[in-house]
N, CA, C and O atoms as a DFTB+ gen file, in Angstrom:
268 C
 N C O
     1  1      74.641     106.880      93.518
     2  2      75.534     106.043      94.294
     3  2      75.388     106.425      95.765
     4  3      75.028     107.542      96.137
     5  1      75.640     105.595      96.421
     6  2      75.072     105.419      98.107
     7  2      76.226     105.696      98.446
     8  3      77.106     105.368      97.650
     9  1      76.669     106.441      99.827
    10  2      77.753     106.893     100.887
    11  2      78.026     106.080     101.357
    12  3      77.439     105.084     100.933
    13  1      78.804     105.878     102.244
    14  2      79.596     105.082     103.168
    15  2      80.108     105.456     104.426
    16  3      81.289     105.795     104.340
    17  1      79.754     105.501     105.288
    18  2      80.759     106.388     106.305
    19  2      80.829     105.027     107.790
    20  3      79.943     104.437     108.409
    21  1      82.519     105.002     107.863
    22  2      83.104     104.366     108.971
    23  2      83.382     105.042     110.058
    24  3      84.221     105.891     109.758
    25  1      83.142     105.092     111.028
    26  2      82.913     105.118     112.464
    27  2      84.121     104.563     113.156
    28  3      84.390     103.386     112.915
    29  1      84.963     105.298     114.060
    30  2      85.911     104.667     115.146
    31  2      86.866     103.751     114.573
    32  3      87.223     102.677     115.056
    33  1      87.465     104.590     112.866
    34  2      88.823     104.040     112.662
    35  2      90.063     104.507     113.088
    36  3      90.308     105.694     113.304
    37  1      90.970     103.443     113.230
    38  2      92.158     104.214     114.530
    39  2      93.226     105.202     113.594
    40  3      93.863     104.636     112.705
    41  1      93.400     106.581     113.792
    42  2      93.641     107.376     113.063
    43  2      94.758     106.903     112.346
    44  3      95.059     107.479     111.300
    45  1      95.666     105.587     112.893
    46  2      96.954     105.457     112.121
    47  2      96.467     104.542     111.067
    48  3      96.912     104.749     109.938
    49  1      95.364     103.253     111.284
    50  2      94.962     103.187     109.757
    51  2      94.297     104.032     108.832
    52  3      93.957     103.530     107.760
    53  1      94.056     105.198     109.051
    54  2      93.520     106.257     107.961
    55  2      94.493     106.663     107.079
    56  3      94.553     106.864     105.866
    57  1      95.461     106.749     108.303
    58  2      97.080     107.388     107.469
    59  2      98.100     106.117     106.478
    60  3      98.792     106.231     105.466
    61  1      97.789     105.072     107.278
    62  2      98.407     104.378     106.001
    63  2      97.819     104.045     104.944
    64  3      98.337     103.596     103.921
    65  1      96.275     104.334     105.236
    66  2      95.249     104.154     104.054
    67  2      95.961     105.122     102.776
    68  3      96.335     104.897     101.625
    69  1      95.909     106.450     103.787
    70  2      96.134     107.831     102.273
    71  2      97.869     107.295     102.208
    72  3      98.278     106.998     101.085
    73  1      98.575     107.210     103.052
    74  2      99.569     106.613     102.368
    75  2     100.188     105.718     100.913
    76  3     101.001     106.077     100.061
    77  1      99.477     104.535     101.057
    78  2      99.330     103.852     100.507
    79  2      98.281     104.246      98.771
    80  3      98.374     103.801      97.626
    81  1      97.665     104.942      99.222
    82  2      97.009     105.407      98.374
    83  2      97.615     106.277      97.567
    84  3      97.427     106.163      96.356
    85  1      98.452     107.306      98.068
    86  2      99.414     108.017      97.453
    87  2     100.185     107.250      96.676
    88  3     100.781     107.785      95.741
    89  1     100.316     105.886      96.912
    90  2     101.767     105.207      96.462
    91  2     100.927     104.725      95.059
    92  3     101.685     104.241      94.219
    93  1     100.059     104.755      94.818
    94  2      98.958     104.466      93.507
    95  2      98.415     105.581      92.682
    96  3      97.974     105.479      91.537
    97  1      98.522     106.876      93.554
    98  2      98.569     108.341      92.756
    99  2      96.704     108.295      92.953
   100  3      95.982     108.807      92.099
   101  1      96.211     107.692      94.042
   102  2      94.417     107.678      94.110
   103  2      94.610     108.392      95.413
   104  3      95.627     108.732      96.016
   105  1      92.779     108.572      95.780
   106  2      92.558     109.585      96.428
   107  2      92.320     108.173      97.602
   108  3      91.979     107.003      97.428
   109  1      92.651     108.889      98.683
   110  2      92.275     107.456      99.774
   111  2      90.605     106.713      99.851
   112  3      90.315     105.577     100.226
   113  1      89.587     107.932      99.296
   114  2      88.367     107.598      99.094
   115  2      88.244     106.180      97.946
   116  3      87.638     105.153      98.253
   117  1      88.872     106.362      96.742
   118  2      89.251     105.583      95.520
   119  2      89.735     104.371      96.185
   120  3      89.089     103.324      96.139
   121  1      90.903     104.485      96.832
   122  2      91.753     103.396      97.085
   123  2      90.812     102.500      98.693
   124  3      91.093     101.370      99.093
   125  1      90.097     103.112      99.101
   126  2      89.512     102.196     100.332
   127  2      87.856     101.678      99.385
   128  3      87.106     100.799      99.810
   129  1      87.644     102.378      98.247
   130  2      86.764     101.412      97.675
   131  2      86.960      99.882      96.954
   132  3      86.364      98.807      97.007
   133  1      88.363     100.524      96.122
   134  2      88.836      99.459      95.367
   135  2      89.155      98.203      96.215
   136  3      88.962      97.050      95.830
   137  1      89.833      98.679      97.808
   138  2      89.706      97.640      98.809
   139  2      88.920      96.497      98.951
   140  3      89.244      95.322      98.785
   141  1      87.626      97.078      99.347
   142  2      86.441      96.898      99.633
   143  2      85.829      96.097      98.249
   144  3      85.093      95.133      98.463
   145  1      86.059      96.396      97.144
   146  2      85.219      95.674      96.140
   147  2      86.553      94.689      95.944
   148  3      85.919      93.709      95.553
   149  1      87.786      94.288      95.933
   150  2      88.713      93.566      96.345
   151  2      87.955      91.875      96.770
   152  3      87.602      90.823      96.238
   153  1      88.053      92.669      98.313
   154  2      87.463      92.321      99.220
   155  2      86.367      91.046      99.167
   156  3      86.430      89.823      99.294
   157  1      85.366      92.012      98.914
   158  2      83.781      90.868      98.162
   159  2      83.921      90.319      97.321
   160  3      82.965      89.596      97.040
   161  1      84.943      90.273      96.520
   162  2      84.972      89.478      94.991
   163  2      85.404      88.336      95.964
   164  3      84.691      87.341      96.096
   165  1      86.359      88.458      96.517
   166  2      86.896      87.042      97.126
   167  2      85.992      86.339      97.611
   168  3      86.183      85.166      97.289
   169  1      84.880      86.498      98.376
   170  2      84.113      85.846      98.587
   171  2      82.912      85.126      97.631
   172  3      82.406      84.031      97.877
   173  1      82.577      85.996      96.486
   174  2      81.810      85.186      95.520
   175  2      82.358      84.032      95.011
   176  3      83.559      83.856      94.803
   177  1      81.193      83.005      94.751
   178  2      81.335      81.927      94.105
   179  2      82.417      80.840      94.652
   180  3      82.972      79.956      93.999
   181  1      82.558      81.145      96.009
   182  2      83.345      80.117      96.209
   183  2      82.523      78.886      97.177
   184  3      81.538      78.905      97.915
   185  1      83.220      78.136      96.860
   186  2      82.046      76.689      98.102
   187  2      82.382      76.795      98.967
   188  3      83.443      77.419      99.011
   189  1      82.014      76.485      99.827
   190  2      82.439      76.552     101.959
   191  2      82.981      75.379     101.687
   192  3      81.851      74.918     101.852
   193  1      83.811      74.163     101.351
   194  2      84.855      73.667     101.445
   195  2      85.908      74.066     101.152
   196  3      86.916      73.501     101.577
   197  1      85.967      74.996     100.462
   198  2      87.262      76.246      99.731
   199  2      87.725      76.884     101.204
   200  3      88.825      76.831     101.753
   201  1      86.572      77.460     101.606
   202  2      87.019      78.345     103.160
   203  2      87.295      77.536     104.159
   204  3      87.923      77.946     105.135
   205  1      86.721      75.853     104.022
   206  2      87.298      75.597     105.272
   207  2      88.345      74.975     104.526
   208  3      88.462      73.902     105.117
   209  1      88.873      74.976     103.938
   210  2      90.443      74.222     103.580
   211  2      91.237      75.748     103.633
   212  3      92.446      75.935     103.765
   213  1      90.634      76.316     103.552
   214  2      91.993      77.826     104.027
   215  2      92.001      78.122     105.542
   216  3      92.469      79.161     106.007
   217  1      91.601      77.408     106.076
   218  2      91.678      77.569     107.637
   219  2      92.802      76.386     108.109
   220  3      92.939      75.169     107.987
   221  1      93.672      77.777     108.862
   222  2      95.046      76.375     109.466
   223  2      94.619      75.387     110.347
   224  3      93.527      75.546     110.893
   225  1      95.159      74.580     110.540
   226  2      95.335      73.302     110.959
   227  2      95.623      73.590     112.464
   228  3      96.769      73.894     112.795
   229  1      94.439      73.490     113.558
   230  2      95.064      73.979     114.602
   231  2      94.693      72.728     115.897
   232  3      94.369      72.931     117.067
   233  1      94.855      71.623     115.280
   234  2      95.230      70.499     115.788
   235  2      94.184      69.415     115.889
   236  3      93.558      69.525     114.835
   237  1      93.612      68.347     116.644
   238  2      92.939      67.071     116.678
   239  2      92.033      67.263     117.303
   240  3      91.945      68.322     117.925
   241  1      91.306      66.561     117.344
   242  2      89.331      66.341     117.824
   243  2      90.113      66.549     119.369
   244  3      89.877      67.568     120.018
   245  1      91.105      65.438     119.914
   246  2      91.241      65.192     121.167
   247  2      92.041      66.559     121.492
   248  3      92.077      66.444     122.717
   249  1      92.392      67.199     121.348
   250  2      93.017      68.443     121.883
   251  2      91.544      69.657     122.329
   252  3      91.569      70.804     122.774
   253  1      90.419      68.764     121.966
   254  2      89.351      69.913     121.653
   255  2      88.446      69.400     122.828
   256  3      87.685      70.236     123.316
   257  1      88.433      67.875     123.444
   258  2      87.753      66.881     124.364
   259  2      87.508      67.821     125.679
   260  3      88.304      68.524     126.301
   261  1      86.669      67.674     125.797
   262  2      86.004      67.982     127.106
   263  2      86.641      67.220     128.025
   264  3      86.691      66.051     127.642
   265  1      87.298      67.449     129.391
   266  2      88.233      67.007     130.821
   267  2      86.776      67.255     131.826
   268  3      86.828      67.076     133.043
């Protein structure tokens, strides 16, 4: 199995990482994988009309018109 190592996370999400992780009785290593494979599942198998219908509604062609 291959490593992982993140770079320039801001120390207070580390801490709510092991936090949170505590609250599941896992090791924060465990609990930021399970994240992560979470994560990518959501993205398999879905169609790009799925993703763009989960994108809000942030108004009309003409709000977007070139002046």
């Amino acid at each position: 199995m291959a490593d992982l190592i993140l770079r320039n996370v801001d120390e207070k999400l580390i801490a709510r990482l092991e936090e949170v992780a505590g609250l599941f009785l896992k090791s924060p290593e465990a609990y930021h994988l399970e994240i992560l494979e979470h994560g990518l599942e959501q993205t398999r198998n879905r169609a790009f009309i799925e993703d763009l219908m989960r994108m809000p509604n942030v108004g009309d062609d003409e709000d977007f018109a070139r002046v």
